[in-house]
C-alpha positions as CSV (number, residue, x, y, z in Angstrom):
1,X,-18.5,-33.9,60.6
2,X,-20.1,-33.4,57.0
3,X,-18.9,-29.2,57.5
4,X,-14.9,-31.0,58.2
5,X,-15.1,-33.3,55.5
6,X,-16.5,-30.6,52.8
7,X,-13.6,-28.7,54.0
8,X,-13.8,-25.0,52.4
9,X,-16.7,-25.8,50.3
10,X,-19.8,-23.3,49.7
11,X,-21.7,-25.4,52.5
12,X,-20.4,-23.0,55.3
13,X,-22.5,-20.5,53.3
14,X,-25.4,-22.5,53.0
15,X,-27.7,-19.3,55.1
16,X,-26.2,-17.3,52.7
17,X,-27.9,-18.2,49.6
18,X,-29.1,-14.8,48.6
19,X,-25.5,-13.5,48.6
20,X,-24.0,-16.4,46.6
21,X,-26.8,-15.9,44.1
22,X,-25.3,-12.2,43.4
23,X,-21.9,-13.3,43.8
24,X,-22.0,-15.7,40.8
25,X,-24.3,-13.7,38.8
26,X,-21.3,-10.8,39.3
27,X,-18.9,-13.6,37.8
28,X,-20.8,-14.1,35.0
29,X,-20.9,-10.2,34.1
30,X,-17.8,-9.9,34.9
31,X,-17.1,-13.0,31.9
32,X,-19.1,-10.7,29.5
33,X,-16.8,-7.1,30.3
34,X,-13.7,-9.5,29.6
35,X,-15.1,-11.0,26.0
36,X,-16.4,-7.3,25.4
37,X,-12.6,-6.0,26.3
38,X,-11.6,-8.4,23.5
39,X,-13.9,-7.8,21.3
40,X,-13.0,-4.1,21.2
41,X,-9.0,-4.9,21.1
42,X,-10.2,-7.1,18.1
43,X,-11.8,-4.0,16.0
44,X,-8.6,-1.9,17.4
45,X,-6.5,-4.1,15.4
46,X,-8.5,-4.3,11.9
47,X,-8.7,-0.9,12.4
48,X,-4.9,-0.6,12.4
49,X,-4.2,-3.2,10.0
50,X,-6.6,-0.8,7.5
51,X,-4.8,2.0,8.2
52,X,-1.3,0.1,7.8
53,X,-2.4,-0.7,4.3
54,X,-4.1,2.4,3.5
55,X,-0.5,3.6,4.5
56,X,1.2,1.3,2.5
57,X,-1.0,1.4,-0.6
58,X,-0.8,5.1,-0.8
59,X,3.4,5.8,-0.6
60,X,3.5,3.0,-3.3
61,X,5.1,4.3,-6.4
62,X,2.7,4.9,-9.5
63,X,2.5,3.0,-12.3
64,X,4.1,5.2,-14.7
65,X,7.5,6.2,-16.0
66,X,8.7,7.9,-12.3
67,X,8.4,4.7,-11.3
68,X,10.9,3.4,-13.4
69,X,13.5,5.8,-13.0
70,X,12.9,5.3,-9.5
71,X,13.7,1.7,-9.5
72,X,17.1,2.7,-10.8
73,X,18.3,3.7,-7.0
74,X,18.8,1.6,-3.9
75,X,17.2,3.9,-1.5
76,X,13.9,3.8,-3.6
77,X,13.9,0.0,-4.2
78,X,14.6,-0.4,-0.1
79,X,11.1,2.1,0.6
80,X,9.7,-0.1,-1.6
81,X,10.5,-3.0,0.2
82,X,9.6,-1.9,3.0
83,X,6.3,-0.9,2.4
84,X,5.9,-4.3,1.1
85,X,6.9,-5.7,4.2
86,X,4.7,-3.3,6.0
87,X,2.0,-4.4,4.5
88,X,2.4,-7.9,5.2
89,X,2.7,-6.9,8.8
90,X,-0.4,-5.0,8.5
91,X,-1.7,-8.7,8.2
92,X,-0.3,-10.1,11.0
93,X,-2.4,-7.8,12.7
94,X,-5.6,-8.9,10.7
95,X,-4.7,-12.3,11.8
96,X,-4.3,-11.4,15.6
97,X,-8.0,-10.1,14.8
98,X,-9.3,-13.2,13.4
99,X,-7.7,-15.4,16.2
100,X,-8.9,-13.4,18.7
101,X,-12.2,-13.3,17.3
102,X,-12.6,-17.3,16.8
103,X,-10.4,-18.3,20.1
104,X,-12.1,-15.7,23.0
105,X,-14.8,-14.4,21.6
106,X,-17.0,-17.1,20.3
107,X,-16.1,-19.6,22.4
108,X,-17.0,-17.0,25.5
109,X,-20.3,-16.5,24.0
110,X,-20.8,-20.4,24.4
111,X,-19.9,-20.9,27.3
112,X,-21.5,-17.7,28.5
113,X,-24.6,-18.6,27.3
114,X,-24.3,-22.7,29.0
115,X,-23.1,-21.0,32.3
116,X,-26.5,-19.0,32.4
117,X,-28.6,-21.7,32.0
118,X,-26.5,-24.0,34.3
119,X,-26.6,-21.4,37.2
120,X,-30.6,-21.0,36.6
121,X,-31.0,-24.6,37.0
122,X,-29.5,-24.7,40.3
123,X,-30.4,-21.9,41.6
124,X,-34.2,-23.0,40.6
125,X,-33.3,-26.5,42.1
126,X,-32.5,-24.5,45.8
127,X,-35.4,-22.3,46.0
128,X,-37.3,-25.5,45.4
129,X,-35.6,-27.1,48.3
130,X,-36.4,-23.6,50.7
131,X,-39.9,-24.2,49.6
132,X,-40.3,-27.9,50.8
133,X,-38.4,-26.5,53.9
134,X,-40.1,-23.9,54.7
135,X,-43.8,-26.0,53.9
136,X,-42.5,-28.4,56.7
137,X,-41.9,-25.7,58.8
138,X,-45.5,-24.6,58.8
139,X,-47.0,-27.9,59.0
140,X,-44.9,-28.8,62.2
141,X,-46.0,-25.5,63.7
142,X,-50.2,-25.9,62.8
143,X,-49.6,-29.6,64.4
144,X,-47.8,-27.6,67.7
145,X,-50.6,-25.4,67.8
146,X,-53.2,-28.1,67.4
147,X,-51.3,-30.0,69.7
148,X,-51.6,-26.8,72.3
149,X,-55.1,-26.2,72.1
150,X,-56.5,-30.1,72.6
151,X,-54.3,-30.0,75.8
152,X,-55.9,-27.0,76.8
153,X,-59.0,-28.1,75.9
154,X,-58.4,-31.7,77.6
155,X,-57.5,-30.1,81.2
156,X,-60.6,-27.6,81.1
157,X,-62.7,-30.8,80.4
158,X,-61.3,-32.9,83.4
159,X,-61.0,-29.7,85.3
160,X,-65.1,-29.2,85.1
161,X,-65.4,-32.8,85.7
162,X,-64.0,-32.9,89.0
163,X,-65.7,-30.0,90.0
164,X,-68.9,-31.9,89.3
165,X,-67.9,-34.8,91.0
166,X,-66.6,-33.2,93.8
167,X,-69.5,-30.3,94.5
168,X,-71.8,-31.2,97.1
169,X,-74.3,-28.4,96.2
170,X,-75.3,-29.3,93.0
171,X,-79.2,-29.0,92.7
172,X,-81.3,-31.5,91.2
173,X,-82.2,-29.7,88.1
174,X,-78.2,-29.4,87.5
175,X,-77.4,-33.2,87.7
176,X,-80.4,-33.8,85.5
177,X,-79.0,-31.3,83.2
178,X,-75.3,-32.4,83.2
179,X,-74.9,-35.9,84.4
180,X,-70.8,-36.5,85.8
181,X,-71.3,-39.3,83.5
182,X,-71.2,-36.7,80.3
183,X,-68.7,-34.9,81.8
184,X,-66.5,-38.0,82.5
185,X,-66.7,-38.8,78.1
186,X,-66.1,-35.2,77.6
187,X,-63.4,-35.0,79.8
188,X,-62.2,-38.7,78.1
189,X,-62.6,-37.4,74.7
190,X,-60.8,-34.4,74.8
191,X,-57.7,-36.2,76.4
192,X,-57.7,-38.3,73.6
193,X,-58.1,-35.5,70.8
194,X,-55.1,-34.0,72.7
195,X,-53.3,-37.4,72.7
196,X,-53.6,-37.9,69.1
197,X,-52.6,-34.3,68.2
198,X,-49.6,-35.0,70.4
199,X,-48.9,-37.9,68.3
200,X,-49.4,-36.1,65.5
201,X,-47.2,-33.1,66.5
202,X,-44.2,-35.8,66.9
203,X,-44.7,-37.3,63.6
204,X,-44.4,-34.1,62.1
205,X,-41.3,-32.9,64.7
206,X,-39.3,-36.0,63.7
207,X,-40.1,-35.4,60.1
208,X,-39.2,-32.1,59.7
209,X,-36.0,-32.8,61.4
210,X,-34.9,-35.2,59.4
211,X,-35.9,-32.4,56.1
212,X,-34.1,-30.5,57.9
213,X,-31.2,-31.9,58.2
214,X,-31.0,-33.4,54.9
215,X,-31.8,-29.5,53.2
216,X,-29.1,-28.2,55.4
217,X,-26.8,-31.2,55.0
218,X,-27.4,-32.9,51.7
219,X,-29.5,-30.6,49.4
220,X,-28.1,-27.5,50.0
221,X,-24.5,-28.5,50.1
222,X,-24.8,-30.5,46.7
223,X,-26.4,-27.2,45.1
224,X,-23.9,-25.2,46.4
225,X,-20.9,-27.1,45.4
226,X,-22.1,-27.8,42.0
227,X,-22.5,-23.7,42.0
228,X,-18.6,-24.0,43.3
229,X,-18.1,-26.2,40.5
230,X,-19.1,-24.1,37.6
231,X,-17.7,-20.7,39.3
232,X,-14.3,-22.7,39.3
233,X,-15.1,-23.5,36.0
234,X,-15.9,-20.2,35.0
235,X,-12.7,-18.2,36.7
236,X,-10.9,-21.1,35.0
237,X,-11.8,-20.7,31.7
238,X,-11.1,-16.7,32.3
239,X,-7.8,-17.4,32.7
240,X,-7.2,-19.6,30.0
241,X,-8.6,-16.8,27.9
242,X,-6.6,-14.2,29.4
243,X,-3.6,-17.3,28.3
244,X,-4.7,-17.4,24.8
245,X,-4.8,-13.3,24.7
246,X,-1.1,-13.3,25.2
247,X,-0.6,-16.7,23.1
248,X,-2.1,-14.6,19.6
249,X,-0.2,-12.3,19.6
250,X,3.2,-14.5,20.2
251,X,2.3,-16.8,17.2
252,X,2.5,-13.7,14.8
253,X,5.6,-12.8,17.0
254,X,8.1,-14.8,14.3
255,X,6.1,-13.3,11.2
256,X,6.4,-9.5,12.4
257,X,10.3,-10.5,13.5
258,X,10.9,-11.6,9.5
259,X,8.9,-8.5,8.6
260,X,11.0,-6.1,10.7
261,X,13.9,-8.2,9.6
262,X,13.1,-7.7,5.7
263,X,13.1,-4.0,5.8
264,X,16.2,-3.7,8.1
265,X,17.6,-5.7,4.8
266,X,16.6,-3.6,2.6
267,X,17.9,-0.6,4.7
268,X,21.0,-2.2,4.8
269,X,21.1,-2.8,1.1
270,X,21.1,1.3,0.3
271,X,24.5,2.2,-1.0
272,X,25.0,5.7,-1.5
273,X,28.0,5.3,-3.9
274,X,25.8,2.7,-6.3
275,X,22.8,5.6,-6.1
276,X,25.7,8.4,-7.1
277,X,26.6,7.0,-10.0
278,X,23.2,5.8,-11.5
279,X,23.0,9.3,-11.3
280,X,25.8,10.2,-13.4
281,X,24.4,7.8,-15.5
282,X,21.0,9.1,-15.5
283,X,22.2,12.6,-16.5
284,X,25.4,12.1,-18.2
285,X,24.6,14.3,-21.5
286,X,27.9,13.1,-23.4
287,X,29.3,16.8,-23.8
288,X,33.0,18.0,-24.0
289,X,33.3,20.9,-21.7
290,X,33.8,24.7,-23.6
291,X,36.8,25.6,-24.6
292,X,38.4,28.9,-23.3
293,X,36.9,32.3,-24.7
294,X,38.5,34.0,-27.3
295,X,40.2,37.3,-26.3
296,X,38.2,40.0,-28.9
297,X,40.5,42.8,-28.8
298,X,38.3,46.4,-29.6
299,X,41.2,48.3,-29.5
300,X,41.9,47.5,-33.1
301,X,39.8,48.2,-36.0
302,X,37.8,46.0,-37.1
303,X,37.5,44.5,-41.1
304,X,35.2,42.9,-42.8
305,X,35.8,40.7,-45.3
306,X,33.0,40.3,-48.6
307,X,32.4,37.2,-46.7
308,X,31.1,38.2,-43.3
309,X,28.2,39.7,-44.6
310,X,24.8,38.6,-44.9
311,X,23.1,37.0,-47.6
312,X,21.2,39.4,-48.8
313,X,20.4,43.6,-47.8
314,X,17.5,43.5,-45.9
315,X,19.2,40.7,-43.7
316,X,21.5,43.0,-43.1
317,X,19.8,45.5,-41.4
318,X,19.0,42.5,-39.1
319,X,22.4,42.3,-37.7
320,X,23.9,43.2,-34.6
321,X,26.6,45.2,-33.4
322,X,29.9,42.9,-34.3
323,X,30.5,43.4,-30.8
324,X,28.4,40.2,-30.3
325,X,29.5,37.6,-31.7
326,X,27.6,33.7,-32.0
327,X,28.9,31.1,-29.6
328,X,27.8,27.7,-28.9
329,X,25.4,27.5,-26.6
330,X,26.7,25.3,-23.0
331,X,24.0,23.2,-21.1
332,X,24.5,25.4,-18.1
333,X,22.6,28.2,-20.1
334,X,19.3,27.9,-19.7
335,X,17.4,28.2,-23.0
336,X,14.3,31.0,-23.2
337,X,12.4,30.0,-26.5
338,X,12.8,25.9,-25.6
339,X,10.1,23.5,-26.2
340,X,8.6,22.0,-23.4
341,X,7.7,18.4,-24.5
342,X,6.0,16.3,-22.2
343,X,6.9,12.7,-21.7
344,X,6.3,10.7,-24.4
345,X,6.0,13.9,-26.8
346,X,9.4,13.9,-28.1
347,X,10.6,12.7,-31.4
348,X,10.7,8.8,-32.0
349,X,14.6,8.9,-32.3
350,X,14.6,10.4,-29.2
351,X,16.5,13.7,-30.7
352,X,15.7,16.1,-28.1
353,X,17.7,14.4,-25.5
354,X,21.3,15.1,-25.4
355,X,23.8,12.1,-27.1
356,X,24.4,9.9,-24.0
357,X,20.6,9.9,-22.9
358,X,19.6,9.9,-26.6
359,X,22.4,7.4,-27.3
360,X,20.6,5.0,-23.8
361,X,17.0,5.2,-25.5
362,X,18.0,4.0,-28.5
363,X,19.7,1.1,-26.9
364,X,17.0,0.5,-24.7
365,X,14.9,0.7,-27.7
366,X,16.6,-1.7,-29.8
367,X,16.9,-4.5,-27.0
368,X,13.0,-4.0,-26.5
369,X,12.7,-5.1,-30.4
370,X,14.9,-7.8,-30.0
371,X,12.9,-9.1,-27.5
372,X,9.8,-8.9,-29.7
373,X,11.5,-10.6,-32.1
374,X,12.2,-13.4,-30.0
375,X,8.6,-13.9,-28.8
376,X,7.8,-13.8,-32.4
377,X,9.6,-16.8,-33.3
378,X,9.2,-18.5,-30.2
379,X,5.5,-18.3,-31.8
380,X,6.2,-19.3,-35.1
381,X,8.6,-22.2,-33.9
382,X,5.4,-23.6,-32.0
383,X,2.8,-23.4,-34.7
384,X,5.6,-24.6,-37.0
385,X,6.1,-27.6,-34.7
386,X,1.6,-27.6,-34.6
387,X,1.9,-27.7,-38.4
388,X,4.5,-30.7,-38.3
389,X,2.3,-32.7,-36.1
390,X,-1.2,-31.8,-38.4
391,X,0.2,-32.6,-41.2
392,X,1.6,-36.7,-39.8
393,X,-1.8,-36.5,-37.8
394,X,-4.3,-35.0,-40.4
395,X,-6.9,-36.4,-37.9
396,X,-5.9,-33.7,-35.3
397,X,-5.9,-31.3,-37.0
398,X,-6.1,-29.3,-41.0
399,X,-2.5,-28.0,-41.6
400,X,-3.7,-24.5,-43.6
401,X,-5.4,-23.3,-40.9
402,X,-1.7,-22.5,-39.3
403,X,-0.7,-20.6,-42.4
404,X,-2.7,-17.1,-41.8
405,X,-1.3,-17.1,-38.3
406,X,2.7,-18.1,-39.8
407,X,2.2,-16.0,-42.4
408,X,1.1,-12.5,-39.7
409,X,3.5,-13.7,-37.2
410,X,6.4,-13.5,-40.5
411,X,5.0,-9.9,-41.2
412,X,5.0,-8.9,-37.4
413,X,8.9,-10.3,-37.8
414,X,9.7,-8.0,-40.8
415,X,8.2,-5.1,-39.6
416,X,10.2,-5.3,-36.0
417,X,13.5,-6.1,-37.9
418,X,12.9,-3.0,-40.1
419,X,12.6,-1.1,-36.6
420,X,15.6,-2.6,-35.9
421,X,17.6,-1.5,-38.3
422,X,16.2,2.2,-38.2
423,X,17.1,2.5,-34.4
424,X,20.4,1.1,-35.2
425,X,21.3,3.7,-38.2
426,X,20.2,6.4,-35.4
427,X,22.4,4.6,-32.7
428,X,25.7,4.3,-35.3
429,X,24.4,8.1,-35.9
430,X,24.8,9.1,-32.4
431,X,28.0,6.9,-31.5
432,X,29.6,8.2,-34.5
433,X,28.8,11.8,-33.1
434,X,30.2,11.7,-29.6
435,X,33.4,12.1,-28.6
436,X,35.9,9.3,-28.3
437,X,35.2,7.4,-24.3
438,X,39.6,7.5,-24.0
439,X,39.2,11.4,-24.2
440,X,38.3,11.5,-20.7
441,X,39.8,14.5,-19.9
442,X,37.3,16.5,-22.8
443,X,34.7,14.5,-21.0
444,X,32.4,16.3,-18.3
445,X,30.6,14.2,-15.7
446,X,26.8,15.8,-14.9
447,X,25.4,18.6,-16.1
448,X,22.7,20.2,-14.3
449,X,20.5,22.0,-16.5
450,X,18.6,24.1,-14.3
451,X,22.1,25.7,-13.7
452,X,22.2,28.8,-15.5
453,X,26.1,30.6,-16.4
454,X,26.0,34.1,-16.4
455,X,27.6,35.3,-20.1
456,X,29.2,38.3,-20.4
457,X,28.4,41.1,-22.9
458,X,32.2,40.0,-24.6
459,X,31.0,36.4,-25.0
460,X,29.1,35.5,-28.4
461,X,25.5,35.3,-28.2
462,X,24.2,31.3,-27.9
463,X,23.1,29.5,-30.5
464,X,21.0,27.0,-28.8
465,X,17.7,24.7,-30.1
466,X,14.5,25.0,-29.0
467,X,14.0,21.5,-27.9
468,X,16.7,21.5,-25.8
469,X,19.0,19.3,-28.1
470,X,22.7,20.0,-27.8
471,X,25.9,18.1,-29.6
472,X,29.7,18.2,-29.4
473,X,31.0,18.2,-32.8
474,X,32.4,20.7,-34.3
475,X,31.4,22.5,-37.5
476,X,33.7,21.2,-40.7
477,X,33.7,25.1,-41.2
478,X,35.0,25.5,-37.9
479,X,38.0,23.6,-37.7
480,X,40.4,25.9,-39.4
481,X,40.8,29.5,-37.9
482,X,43.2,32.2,-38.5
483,X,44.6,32.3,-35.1
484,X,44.9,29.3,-33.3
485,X,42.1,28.8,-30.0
486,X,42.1,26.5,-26.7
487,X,38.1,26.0,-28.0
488,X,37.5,22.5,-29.3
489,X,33.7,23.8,-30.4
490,X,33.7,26.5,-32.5
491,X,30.7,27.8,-34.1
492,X,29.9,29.8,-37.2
493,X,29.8,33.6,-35.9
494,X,29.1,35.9,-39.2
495,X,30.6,39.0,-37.2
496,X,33.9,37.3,-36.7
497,X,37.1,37.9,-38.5
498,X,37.5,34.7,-38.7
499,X,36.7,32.8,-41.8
500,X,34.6,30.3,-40.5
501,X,31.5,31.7,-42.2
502,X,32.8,32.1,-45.0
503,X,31.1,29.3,-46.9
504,X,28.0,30.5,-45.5
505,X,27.1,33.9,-45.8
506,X,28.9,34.3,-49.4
507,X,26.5,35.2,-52.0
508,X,28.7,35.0,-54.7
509,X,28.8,31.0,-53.9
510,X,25.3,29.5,-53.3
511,X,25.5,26.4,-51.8
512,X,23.6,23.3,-54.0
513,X,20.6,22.1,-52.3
514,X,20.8,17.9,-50.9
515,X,17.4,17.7,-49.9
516,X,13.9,19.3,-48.9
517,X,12.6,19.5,-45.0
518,X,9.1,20.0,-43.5
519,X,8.8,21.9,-40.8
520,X,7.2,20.4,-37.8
521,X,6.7,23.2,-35.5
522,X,7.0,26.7,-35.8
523,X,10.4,28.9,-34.8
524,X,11.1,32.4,-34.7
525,X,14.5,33.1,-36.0
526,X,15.1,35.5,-33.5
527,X,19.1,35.0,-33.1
528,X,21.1,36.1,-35.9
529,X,22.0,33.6,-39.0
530,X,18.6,31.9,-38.2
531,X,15.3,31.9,-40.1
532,X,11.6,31.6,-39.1
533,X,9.6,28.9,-40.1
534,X,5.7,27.7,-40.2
535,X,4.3,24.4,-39.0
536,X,3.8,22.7,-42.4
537,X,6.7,24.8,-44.1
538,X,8.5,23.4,-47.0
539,X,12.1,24.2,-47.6
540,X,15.1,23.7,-49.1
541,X,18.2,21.8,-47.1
542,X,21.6,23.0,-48.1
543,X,23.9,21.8,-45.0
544,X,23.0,18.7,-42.9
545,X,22.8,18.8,-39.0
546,X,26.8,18.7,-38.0
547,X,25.8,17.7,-34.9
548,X,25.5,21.0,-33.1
549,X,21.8,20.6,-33.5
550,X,20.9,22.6,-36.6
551,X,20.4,22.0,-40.3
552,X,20.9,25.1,-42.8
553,X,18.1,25.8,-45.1
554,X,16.8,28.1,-47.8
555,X,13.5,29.7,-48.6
556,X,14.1,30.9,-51.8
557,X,17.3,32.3,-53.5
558,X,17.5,35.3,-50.9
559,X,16.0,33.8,-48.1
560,X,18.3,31.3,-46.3
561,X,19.7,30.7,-42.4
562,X,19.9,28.2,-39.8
563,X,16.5,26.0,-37.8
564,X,17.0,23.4,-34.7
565,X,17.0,19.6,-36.3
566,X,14.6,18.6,-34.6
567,X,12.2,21.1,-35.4
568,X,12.1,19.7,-39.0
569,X,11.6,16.6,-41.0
570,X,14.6,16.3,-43.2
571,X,14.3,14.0,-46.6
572,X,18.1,14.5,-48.4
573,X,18.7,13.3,-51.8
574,X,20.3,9.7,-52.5
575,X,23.1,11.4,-54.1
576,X,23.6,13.3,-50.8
577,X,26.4,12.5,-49.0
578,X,25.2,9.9,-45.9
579,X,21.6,10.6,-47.6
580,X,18.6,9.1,-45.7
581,X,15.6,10.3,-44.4
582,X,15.4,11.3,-40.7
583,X,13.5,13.1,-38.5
């Protein structure tokens, strides 16, 4: 009846207590392989999340200039993004560790370690109970054996009584000896050690019995369902962790969706067209394309004019062949003797760059000042207001001791104005040197410098500055020829029958000097109608940069020829026409 009503409880195995004993103790290991599986899937995902930033972290642009030009195209700001957003997904993952760590993993260890002790009290309580058992057991079988011998003993007694009693040969000496009145209270005595060893051998029957049942029935059965009990428990709270395993990583499920969802954004904000013209912005130099070539026909002799010579003899012997004749040098032609400045190197008027990029600095420049400017007198409108305030409040505060910083932040306004104004005379400079923006058909769109246009022997040799500044204008000198030409940018070619050079290689008119220059650099005057020059070099200017990048000068009254602008540091006279001092 108890074995029905306990149904499928652990009391059908109560003769199988060793085997349950290993059973749960396998549950319990098996508890600690689970919380060690976790524990490892916990490292495998700071170990990932590392990585992920690592990742992230190292494909993030630098903090220098590339940077900025980078942020100029879609494409880079969308990596960007997404490495932003990979990193934040990189801790999602940190927090699946964490949650893992605090949800499973500790609270295993608890419960681990209270399931250990629990089963070791129960199993302690049921060897106890085998113990007691088995002690009963023993004592019922000494009183069964006690119980056997005083019977035995009992009928050997009354057996030798009898025999007494009963033999009619006894001799005298022998009923002397052994009276059947001894033999009657041995026989008597022994009956009643076996009675009372019978009695006692009940007693401990009926006891045992009932120990008995209650350890098979009541002891037993309560041990082994509170073992049930905590094994239930323990495959219990297994699956509830095996639950929350699968629950941490669906709570970071809607971060890591917004995360996937930011960079497919940003991948959707690339425009290819937007990137394609920041390009043409990026590069667009501001240069009219060359005109056509000028057909030099050899088959007529050539003259030469008093004017096409050089300056003095010895230059002379310098020249070459009038077969080559000076052109203007075109950005596809890559330039051999050309400075290589280094970012940040250049000149502060941004000179080497060609006009549009030069003409961008200088913009970029000037709003930079302006917003210095502002800050400036956002701080002096504060400490003005400060001053206001001391001076109704004296108790707050002493008035004068604003003045020092009023009067610094005033100087710090002067000096940026004066910036100012110096990046806008180079800006009206440049503006005032590039073409007209409705000439769009002279215009050209990119040009890619690392392009290089193969010039023939017939074309005039390029007159090109070191520093890789170029310009559009055309020469004053230039602009009236003998025979009319298709090319807006004429230059001054000293071999050409054209009088374009006259003015400059006539030494029966010396031009007047407008100004002195320093050289900043040394050049080598290779090229003809140039002239070489020592860092430090002082020299007299006698034509002004035209805008094709080079400023005549003379050494003394022989000496004289062309050097890139920007190689120089030019002061001109205030008489001079447009005179300031530039660099």
């Amino acid at each position: 009846m108890i074995e029905e009503r306990m149904g499928d409880c652990w009391s059908h195995t109560k003769d199988q207590f060793e085997n349950l004993e290993k059973h749960t103790q396998w549950g319990i290991e098996y508890v600690e392989k689970y919380s060690k599986f976790v524990k490892e899937r916990s490292e495998i995902e700071i170990n990932y999340a590392k990585q992920i930033r690592n990742l992230s972290k190292k494909y993030q642009p630098k903090k220098n200039s590339r940077e900025e030009e980078e942020s100029k195209y879609t494409f880079c700001r969308a990596f960007v993004t997404a490495l932003n957003e990979l990193n934040d997904y990189a801790g999602q993952h940190e927090v699946i560790a964490e949650n893992l760590t605090s949800q499973i993993i500790t609270e295993l260890s608890r419960f681990l370690q209270d399931l250990k002790g629990e089963r070791k009290s129960y199993f302690h309580d049921g060897r106890k109970a085998q113990q007691h058992i088995e002690s009963s057991w023993k004592q019922l079988e000494a009183s069964k054996r006690r119980f056997e011998r005083d019977c035995k003993e009992a009928d050997k007694a009354q057996q030798y009584f009898e025999r007494m009693d009963a033999d009619i040969n006894v001799t005298k000496a022998d009923v002397e000896k052994r009276s059947s009145h001894k033999a009657r209270q041995q026989a008597q005595m022994r009956h009643q050690m076996a009675a009372d060893s019978k009695a006692e051998y009940a007693s401990y029957l009926q006891k045992f019995n009932q120990e008995q049942s209650e350890h098979y029935y009541t002891i037993i059965p309560n041990i082994f369902q509170k073992l049930q009990d905590m094994e239930e428990r323990r495959i219990d709270r297994l699956g509830v962790c095996m639950k929350t395993f699968a629950d941490v990583d669906r709570q970071v499920l809607p971060i890591v969706g917004k995360c996937l969802d930011g960079m497919t954004k940003a991948a959707e904000c690339i425009d290819p067209k937007t990137d394609s013209k920041q390009v043409v912005e990026s590069y667009k130099s501001g240069f009219e394309p060359p005109g056509d070539v000028e057909f030099e026909d050899y088959g007529q002799a050539m003259k030469r004019s008093p004017s096409d010579t050089s300056l003095s003899n010895s230059r002379e012997s310098k020249e070459k062949p009038s077969s080559k004749t000076k052109g203007k040098l075109w950005p596809f032609i890559k330039n051999k003797n050309k400075l290589s400045l280094k970012l940040g190197s250049g000149p502060e008027d941004f000179s080497h760059l060609p006009p549009e990029q030069r003409r961008k600095k200088l913009q970029g420049k000037i709003d930079e000042l302006h917003k210095d400017i502002q800050k400036e007198m956002d701080q002096r409108d504060a400490l003005t207001k400060m001053k206001d305030v001391y001076i109704k409040n004296p108790q707050m505060g002493d008035p004068s001791s604003v003045d020092p910083r009023l009067i610094e932040i005033a100087q710090n306004i002067e000096k940026l104005q004066f910036e100012v104004q110096k990046f806008e005379g180079w800006l009206a400079e440049v503006e005032e040197k590039m073409p007209s923006r409705s000439d769009t058909h002279r215009r050209s769109g990119i040009y890619e410098t690392q392009n290089s246009t193969t010039v023939s022997n017939n074309c005039a040799q390029d007159r090109e500055s070191p520093d890789g500044s170029y310009t559009e204008e055309q020469n004053s000198e230039s602009q009236v020829k003998e025979i009319p030409s298709t090319n807006p940018n004429p230059i001054p070619n000293p071999t050409s029958t054209a009088p374009e050079f006259d003015d400059e290689f006539d030494d029966e008119e010396t031009l007047p000097t407008i100004g002195t220059c320093k050289a900043l650099y040394p050049f080598e005057g290779h090229n003809e109608g140039t002239i070489s020059v020592a860092e430090g070099e002082l020299l007299y200017v006698i034509e002004e940069d035209k805008g094709d990048g080079w400023t005549r000068v003379r050494r003394n009254e022989d000496e004289e020829g062309y050097v890139p602008t920007s190689y120089v540091e030019v002061f001109l006279e205030t008489n001079a026409k447009g005179a300031m001092t530039y660099i």
